[in-house]
N, C-alpha and C positions, 0 to 999 in steps of 0.2 A: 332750803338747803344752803343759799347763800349764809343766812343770818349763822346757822351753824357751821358750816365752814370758817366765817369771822371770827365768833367765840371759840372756835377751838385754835384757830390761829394764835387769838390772843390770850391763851389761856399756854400755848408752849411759849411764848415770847415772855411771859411772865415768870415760869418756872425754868426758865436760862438764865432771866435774872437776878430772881431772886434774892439770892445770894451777893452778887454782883452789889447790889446795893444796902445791902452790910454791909460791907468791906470793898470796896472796888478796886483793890489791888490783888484780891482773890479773884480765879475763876473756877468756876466750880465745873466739876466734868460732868457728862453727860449720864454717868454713873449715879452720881449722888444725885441729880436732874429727878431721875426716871426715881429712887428709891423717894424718897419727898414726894415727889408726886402721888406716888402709889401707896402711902401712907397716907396722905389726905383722901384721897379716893377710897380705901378701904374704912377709914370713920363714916363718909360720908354715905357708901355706895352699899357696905357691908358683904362685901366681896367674897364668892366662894374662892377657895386657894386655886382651882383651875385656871379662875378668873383673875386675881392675883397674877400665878404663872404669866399667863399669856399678854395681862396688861402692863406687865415690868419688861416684857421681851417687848413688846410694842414701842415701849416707852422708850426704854432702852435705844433701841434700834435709829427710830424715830432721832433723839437727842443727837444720838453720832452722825448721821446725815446730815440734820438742821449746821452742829457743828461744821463738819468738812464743807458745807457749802458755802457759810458764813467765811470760812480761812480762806477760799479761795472767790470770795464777794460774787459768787453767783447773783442772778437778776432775781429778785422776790418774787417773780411768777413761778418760779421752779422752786422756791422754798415752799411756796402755798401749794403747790402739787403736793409735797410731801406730806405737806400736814393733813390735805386731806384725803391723800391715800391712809394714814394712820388713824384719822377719825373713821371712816369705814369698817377698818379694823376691830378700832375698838368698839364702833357701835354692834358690830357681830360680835360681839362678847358680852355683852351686856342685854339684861331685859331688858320691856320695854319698859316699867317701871325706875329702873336705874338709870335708862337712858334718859328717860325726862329728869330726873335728881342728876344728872351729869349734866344736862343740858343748863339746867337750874344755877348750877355751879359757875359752869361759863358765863352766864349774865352779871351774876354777881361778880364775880372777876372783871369781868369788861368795867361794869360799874363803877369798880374802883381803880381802875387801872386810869379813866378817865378824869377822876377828881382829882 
């Protein structure tokens, strides 16, 4: 549970920045966060539109929190709360097949997030 908690930590820390590091005088909102993401997720996951649905409100949600907590520099243990109230989330949405190719994902992220 830990190691996935990590990965999915560093899998929203990544898609905040994304962007950020194109252009770092752009910030890209939690808006565009969540639709990116959820476009890589649907190549990857092959997502029913339910699942779609609920993973863009998650995402969504999820983004704007991360945000407002970031503006006002809350402490990273309560950033990690939220990420993994949303990975719960989303793993109730997902089979368990998709959850291992999700989980999959996260690694490789982490992987390169680290080189």
């Amino acid at each position: 549970m830990k190691k996935t908690f990590f990965l999915f930590s560093t899998f929203i820390v990544i898609s905040l920045t994304t962007k950020a590091q194109t252009d770092p005088t752009i910030k890209t909102s939690p808006k565009v966060n969540a639709e990116r993401t959820l476009e890589t997720l649907q190549r990857r996951l092959s997502l029913t539109d339910k699942q779609k649905t609920g993973l863009y409100l998650i995402l969504l949600e999820q983004n704007n929190k991360i945000d407002s907590l970031k503006n006002i520099q809350a402490p990273r243990v309560i950033i990690k709360e939220q990420v993994k109230s949303s990975y719960q989330k989303i793993a109730g949405l997902l089979t368990p097949d998709q959850l291992k190719e999700y989980d999959n994902w996260m690694t490789e992220i982490r992987s390169k997030a680290s080189h």
